[in-house]
N, C-alpha and C positions, 0 to 999 in steps of 0.2 A: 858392935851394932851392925845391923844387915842396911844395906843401902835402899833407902827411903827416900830422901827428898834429892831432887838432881839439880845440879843448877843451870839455871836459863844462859843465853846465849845465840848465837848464831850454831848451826849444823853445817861443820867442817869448810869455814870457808863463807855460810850464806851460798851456796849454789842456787844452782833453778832446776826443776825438778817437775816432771811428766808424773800428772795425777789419776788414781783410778779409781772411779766412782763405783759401788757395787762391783756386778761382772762385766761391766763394760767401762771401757778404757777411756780416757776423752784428752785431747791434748791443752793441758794449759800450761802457762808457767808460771811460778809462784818465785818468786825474789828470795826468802827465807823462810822458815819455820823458829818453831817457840823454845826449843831445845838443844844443848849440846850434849853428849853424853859422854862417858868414858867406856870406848867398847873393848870386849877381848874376842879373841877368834881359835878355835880350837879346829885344828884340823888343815894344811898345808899342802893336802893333794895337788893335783892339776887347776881343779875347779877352784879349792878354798885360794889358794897363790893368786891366781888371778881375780878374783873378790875383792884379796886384801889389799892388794897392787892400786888396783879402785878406789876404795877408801882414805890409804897414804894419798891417793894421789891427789885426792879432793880433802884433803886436813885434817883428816880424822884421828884422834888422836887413839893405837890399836896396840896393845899386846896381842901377840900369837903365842899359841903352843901348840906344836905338832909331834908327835912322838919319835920320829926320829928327827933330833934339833935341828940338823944339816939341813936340811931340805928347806927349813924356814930362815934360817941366820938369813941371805939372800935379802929380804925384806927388812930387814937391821939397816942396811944403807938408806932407806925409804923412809926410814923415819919410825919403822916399827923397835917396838921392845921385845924381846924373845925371853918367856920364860918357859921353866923346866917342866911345871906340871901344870893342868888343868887347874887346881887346886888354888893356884899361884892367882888365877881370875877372877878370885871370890869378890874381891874390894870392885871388881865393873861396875859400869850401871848398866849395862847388854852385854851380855856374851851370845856370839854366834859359833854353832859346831855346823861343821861338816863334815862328816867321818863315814866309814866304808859302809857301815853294815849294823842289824840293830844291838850286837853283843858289846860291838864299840862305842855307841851310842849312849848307852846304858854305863860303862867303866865310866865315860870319861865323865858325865855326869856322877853317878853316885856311889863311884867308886871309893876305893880307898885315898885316892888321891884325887877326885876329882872335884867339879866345880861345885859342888853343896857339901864338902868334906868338911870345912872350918867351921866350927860351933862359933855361932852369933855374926857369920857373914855369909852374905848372898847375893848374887844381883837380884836388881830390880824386874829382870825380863830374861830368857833363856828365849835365843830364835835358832831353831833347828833346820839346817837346811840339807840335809841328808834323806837318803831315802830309806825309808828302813819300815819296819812293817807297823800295824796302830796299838798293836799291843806295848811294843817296845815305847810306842810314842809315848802311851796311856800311866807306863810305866814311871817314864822320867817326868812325864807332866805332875803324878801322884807325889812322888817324891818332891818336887821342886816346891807345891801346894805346902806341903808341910811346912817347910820354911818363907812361907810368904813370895814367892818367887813363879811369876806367870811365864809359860810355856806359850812362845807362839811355834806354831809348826810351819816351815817355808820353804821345801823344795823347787826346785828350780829345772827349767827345760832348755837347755844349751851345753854348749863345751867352751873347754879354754878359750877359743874362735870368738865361738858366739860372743863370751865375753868380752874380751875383748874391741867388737866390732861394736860394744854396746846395744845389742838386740837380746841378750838374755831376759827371759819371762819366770816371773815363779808365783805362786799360788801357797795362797798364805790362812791357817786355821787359830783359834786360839780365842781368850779372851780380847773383844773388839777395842776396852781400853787400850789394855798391852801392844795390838796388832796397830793401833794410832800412834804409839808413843813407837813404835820399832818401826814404820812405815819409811819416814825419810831415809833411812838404811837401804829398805828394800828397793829404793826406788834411784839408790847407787847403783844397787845390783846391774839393772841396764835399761828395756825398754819399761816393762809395765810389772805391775804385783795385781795380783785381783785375789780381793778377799773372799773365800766360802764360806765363812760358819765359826762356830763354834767347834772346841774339843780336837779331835785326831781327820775331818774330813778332810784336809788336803793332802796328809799321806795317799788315800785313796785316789783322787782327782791327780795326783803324780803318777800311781801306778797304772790307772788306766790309759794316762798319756804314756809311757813307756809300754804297755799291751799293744794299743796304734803302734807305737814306732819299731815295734817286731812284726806284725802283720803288715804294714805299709813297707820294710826293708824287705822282706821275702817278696813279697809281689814285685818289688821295682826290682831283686834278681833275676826274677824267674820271668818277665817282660825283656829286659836288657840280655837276658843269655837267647831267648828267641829270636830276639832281631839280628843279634850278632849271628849267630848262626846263620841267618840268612842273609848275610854279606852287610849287614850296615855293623860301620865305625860305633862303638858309644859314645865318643864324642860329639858325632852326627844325629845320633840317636835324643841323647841326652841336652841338646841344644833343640831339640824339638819338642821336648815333653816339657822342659824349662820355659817355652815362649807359650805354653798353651794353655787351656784352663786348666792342667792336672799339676804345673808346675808348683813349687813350694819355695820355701826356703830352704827346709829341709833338703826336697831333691836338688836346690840349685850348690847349697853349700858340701854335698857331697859329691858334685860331680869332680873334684878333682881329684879325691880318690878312685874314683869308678874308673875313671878317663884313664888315669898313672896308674893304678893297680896300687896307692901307698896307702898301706894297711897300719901305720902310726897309730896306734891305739886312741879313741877319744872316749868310748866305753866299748868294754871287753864283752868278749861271750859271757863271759865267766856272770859278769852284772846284769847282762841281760838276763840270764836267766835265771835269776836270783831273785829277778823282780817281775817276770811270766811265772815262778812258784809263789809269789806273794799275791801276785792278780790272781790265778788259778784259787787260791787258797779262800782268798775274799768272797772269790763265785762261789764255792762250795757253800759257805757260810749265808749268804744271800741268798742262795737257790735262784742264781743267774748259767743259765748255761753259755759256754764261751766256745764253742765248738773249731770253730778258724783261729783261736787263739791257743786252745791246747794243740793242735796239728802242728803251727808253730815254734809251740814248743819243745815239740821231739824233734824238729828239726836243728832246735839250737842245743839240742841236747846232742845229739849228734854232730852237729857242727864244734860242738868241743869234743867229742871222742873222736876227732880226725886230727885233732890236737891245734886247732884253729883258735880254742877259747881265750887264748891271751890277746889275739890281736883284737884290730877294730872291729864291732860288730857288720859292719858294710862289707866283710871277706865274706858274709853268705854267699853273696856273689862266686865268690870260688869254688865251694861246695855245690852250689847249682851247677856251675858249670862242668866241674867234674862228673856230675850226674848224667849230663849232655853229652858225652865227651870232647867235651870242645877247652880247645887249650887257649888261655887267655892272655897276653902278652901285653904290657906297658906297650900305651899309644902315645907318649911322651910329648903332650898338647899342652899348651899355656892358655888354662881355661879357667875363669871365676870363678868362686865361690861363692861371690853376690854377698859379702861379708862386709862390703866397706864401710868402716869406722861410721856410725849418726855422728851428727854434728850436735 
């Protein structure tokens, strides 16, 4: 039998928990929720590790599967269970996938071995927090329908960091029961979730926040290779745009790579632009013109045929600069990220 009724309980612990009403956010706290579940989590990159670190860490009781086991065992100490396939998740009452891309997305769900694989088992709820295109979504949503199984869709805007610092955001689609019953989840995730709708529109509402954050990283290159040029530090630079109304989080939390030059991957060229062909693709379809965002992205397409694409996507910076011809050197500053841990 496919899991139906969940039993009540406290949610990992009884935590307290930042509520989001509509698209706006509002701070309260709430002592407990009506529900415990039994979640699994597919997927152990960067991103999903640091999630499920989150959940262990507030009680949650989490099988993982990631495809290569190694990378998850790690989490075994934590109190997770590690099994071998997706497939292995059937008996959850949530399963969360995080996985690269929408081919992945699609295996791990309704594959041969994945999480709708066992006749007469299923969870209750599939939360997808990958980015991947709305056809793929549409896909696994269709599929999971079949078997009595709600599809929320929940990408997320942050890195391991963000995580970490508990400032991660994500933006959540789906049937509004299912997206209630998976909400105290999301709201481990870190700061806030804001629901949009129905069906696959939060895929979109992700990819247009990753189209900004290629238009917004180019500009802050091609600003930061100018000034350097003309004698200012970007540590000095970057401490000025950070105090002012143009600062972010964004700009604050990368200025220690700007500053060091450390290109540590948190997303790659290779993703960025995988996901400037997914926005590009949606324009076409909508008859939206994106004119500063396709420019963009022949830059990032360029920006991997200089063989830049594995690193972090903030090496634009390099590529600008080489365009300048201005040689950029580690300014080896102990400068914020503006990341410190919420309370």
């Amino acid at each position: 039998m496919r899991v139906a009724d969940l039993p009540a309980g406290g949610l990992c612990g009884r935590l307290s928990f930042r509520l989001a009403a509509g698209s706006r956010r509002k701070d309260r706290s709430v002592s407990s929720v009506t529900s415990e579940h039994r979640i699994g989590w597919v997927g152990t990159g960067r991103m999903g590790y640091a999630l499920v670190e989150r959940f262990l860490a507030a009680g949650c009781d989490v099988s993982v599967q990631n495809r290569t086991r190694a990378k998850a065992e790690p989490l075994g100490k934590d109190g997770a269970t590690i099994v071998d396939s997706p497939a292995e998740l059937a008996d959850r009452d949530i399963v969360f996938t995080m996985v690269a891309g929408s081919a992945d997305l699609i295996e791990v769900v309704t594959g041969a071995n994945g999480i709708l694989s066992r006749e007469g088992i299923a969870p209750q709820i599939i939360v997808d927090s990958s980015t991947v295109s709305s056809a793929a979504g549409e896909e696994v949503r269709a599929a999971a329908a079949a078997v009595g199984t709600s599809v929320v869709a929940a990408p997320v805007s942050g890195n391991p960091s963000v995580v970490r610092s508990g400032k991660l955001t994500s933006v959540a689609s789906g049937p509004r029961e299912a997206f209630d019953t998976a909400r105290p989840y999301l709201e481990l995730y870190g700061a806030s979730v804001t629901y949009v709708g129905d069906g696959e529109v939060a895929r979109l509402v992700k990819i247009c926040h990753n189209l900004l954050l290629g238009v917004v990283t180019q500009s802050l290159a091609e600003i930061i290779v100018l000034a350097e040029k003309a004698g200012v530090p970007r540590a000095d630079f970057m401490h000025f745009i950070n105090q002012s109304v143009m600062g972010s989080i964004f700009s604050r939390y990368k200025t220690p790579a700007i500053v060091n030059l450390d290109w540590t991957p948190t997303f790659t060229g290779h993703l960025l632009r995988k996901d400037f062909e997914l926005g590009l693709e949606a324009a076409r379809k909508l008859d939206v013109p994106l004119p500063v965002a396709a420019l963009v992205h022949q830059i990032v397409v360029e920006f991997i045929g200089n063989g830049l694409g594995e690193g972090d996507f903030m090496r634009l910076l390099e590529l600008e600069a080489r365009g300048a011809g201005l040689d950029l050197e580690p300014e080896n500053q102990d400068v914020s990220d503006g990341l410190e841990p919420s309370d």
